[in-house]
N, C-alpha and C positions, 0 to 999 in steps of 0.2 A: 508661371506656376499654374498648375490645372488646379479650376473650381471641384468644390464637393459634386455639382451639377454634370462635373462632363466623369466623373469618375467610375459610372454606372453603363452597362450597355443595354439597347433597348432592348427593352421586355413586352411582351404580346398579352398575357393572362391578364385579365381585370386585376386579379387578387394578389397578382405577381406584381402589378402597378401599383398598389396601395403599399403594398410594405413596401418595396420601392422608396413610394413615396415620402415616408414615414423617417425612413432611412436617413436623405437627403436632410429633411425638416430638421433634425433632432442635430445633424452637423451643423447646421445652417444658423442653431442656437436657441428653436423652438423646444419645450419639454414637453407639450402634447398637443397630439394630432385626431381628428376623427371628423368621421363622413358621414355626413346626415341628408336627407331628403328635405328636399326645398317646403313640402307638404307636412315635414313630422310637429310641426307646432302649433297644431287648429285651436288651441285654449287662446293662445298670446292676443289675440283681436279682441276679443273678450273683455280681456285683463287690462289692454291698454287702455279702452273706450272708459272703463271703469275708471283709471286715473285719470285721464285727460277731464270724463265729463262733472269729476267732481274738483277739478281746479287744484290737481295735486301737483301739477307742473309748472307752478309760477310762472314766472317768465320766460319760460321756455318756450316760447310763441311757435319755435322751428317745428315740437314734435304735434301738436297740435297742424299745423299747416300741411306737414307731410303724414299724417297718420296711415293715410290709406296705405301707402307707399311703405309705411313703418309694419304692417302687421303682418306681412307673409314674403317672404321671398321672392314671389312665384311676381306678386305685387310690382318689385323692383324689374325686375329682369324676367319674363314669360319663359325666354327660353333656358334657364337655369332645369337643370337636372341633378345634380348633386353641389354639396355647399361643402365644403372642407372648411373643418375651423381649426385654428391654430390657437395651443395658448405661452404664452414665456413667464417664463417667474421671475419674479421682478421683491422678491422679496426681501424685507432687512436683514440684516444680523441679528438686532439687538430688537426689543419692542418697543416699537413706536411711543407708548403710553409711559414707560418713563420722563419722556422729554416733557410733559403737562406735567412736570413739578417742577420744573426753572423756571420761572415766571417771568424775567426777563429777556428771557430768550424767545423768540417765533417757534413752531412747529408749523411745518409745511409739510404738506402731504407726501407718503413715499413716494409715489410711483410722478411728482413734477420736481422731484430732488435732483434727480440727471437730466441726459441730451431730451429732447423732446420725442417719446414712445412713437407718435406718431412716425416721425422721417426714418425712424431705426426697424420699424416691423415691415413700413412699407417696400423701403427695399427690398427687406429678403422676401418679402411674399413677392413682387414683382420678379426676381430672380424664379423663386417656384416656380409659379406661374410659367413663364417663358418654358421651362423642362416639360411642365405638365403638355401645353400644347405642339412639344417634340414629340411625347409619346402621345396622345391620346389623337391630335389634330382637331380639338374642340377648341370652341373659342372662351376667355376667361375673364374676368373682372374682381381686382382687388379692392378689399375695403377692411378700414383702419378705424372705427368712430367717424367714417368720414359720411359714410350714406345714412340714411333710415331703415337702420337692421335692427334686428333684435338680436342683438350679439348670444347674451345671458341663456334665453330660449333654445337658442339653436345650438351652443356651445353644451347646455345638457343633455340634449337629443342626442348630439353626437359623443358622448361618453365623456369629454372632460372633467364633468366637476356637478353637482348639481346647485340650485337656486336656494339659497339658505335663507333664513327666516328674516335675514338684514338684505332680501332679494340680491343682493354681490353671488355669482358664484362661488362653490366652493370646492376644492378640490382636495382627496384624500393625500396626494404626495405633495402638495401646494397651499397647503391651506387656502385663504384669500385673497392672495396672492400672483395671477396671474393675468398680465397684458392677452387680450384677443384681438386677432384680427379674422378675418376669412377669404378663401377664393369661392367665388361662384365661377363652374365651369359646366356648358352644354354637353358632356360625357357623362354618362349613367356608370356610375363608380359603385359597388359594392357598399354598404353604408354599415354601423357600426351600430351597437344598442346603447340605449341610451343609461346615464349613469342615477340611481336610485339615490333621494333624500336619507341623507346620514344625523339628521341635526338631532332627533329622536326628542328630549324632554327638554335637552340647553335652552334657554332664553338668553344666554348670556350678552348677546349682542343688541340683542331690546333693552336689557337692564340697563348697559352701560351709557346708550344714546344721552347726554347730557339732557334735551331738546325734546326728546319723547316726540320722532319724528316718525315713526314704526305705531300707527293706528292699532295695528293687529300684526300678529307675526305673515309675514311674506307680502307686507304691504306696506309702501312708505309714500309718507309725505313730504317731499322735496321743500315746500314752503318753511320747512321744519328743521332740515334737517343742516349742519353747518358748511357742509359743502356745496350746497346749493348758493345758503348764507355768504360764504365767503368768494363763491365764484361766480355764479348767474345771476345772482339781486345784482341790478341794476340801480337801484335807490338805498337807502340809508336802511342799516339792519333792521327791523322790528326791535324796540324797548325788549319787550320781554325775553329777548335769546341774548341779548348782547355780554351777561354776566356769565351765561351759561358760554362761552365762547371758550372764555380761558385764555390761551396765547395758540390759538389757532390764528393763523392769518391768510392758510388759502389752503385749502380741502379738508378732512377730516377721517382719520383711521378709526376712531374708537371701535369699532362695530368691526372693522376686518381685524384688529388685531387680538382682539380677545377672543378669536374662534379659538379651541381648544386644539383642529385641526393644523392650526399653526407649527412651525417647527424651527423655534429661530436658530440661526446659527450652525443650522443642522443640513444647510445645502451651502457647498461650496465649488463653482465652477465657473470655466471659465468666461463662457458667455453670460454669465449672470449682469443686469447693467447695471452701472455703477454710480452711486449718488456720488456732487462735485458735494466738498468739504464747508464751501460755504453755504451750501443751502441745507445742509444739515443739522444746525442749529446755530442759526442767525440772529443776532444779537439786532433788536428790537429797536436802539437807539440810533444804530447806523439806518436803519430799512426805513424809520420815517423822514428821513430829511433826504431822500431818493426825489429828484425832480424825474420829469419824463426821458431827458439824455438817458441821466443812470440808472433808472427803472430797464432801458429798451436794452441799452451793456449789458446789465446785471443779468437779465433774464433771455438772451437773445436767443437761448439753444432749450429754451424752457416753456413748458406747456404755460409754467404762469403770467407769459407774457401776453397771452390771450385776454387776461382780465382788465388788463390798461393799472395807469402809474397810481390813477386815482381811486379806483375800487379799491384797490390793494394798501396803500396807506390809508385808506379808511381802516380797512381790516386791523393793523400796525394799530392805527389808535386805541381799537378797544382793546386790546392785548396789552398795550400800555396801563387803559385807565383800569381793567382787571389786577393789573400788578401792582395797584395803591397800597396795598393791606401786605402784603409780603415783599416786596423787595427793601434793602436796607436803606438805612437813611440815608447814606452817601449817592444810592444809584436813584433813590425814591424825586432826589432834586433835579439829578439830571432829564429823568425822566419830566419831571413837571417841566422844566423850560422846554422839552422837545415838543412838549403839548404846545405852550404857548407862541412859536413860533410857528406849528400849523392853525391858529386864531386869522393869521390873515393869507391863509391860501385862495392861492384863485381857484382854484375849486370847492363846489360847494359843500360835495358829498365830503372831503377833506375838515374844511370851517366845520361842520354841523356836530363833525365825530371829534373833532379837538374840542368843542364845548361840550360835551357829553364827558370826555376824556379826562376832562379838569376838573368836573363836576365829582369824578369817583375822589377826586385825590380833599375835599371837603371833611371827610369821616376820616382824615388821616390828623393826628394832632399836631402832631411837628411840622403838616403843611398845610396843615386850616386856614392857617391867617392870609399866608401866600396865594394860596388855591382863591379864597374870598377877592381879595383885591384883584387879581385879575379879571376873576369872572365879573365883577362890578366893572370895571374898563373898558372889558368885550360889550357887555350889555349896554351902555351907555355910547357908546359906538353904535351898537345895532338900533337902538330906540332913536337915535339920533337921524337915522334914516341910510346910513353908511351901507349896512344890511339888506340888500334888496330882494334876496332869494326866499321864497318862505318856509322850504323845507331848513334851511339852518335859523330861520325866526324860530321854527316851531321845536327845536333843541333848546333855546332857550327857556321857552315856557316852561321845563322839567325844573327849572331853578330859580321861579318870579316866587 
């Protein structure tokens, strides 16, 4: 069976190559395409130094390391001359923000619901790619999140979508919506204008931030914000965000999905990728009693297996110990024993968030008495010198 790729014959015009190009992309399963100059984003060096130098990138030690390399194109690669960005819609049906009222259930980010975005863009750009250096005979380089680009910068430049006051791009036919990836190729390609700020007076997606991790509109502080929380903390959440969590347990939509530019429901096709059914709303009490086996199974074709077994049932904990107050009294028990049997996990970040965990379910009446007795067991265990880690000592302290 002939590719979309061989279905084209060569064409000589710059201009005649880009639609072309565009052509191929949009079978291939991308919905938008545009050609920017490796040069069109001389603000982004600026903007970055401003984040980095005031510590807005937690642990993100990588963009910090690579920054220079992160600010211009031209940085990565000298001999780049046009940068082609690609974006795919990857959007829900339904909106994401209903799922924050089951409380027993997880919310996991849309876009690590299905196969891993990475291994699915890369190919078809690698397939591009190989056509482009048919017709043009430049040399090319693909990237997925995988280098130090400024995806977002360069994806407005080139007409996709523009940079919205929750900095995500945003796109008029796409809402918030949209996987990028890009080819950098040494052919001087015809380049596209760039696409104009639509967000006008909304703040909708500042309002909504649980975390108030949005300093100022078009600015965010990652230390803040709950996907940072649920996926780069490295260490035990911050006290003060862990109520505001909810039953996030790894990325966080609020801010893309209450763009107004949204359209749920309203794209249907067939390349659109497709969340699996169980990571769609995952029921809380199976996901913390996940060892490392069934963590690597569950998640093997999933961006969320990047966070490890133990980040992740951390995250499961607070989601639990948030559900004190609303789930019913039947689910509220099971729930409290799945705490108690994360009390002696070998991991600490684990231990530290099941004492915290047990600690929500104390203001619950019907498992006051339960919730006490244990947590007195655990403590006396840890005082006992059993406890040797001091970040799950210092969990304790919230209940001396």
């Amino acid at each position: 069976m002939t590719s979309n790729l061989e279905n084209h014959e060569h064409v000589d015009a710059p201009e005649d190559l880009t639609s072309l190009f565009r052509d191929i992309a949009h079978a291939e399963g991308f919905d938008a395409v545009g050609f920017v100059s490796p040069d069109a984003i001389p603000e982004a060096a600026s903007r970055l130094n401003e984040f980095i130098s005031a510590g807005r990138h937690g642990d993100m030690d990588w963009m910090e390391t690579h920054q220079t390399r992160r600010e211009a194109p031209l940085n990565l690669w000298s001999e780049v001359k046009t940068v082609i960005m690609l974006g795919m819609n990857y959007g829900p049906d339904t909106n994401p923000l209903d799922a924050l009222e089951v409380k027993d259930k997880g919310v996991i980010s849309v876009y690590a619901r299905g196969h891993d975005y990475h291994d699915i863009i890369k190919k078809k750009l690698k397939k591009l790619a190989r056509r482009l250096v048919e017709e043009t005979g430049g040399a090319v380089k693909v990237f997925v999140d995988t280098a130090p680009i400024m995806e977002k910068p360069l994806a407005e430049a080139a007409g996709l979508g523009w940079q919205g006051k929750h900095t995500n791009l945003v796109s008029r036919s796409y809402g918030s919506w949209l996987f990028l990836g890009s080819i950098f190729t040494t052919s001087d390609l015809p380049k596209d204008a760039p696409e104009i700020d639509h967000c006008g007076s909304c703040s909708s997606c500042l309002d909504i931030c649980p975390t108030e991790a949005f300093p100022a509109p078009y600015k965010l502080d990652a230390r803040r914000c709950i996907s940072y929380l649920t996926i780069e903390a490295k260490s035990q959440v911050p006290l003060e965000f862990r109520s505001k969590m909810g039953n996030h347990i790894y990325g966080c939509d609020d801010c893309l999905a209450v763009c107004p530019w949204n359209k749920y429901a309203a794209i249907s096709r067939e390349a659109k990728l497709q969340a699996r059914a169980e990571l769609t709303a995952p029921d809380l009490l199976e996901l913390v009693d996940l060892d490392d086996t069934d963590f690597r199974a569950l998640f093997r074709t999933s961006p969320v297996k990047r966070t490890g077994r133990d980040r992740f049932v951390r995250n499961v904990l607070i989601a639990i110990g948030n559900a004190a107050e609303s789930a019913k009294k039947s689910q509220k028990l099971k729930l409290l024993k799945a705490i108690e049997n994360r009390l002696a996990d070998t991991a600490p970040l684990v231990r530290g968030m099941a004492v915290w965990a047990l600690g929500q379910y104390l203001s619950v009446e019907e498992m006051k008495s339960r919730a006490k007795e244990k947590l007195s067991e655990a403590l006396s265990e840890s005082i006992s010198g059993r406890e040797m880690d001091e970040t799950v000592r210092a969990e304790w302290e919230i209940w001396l």
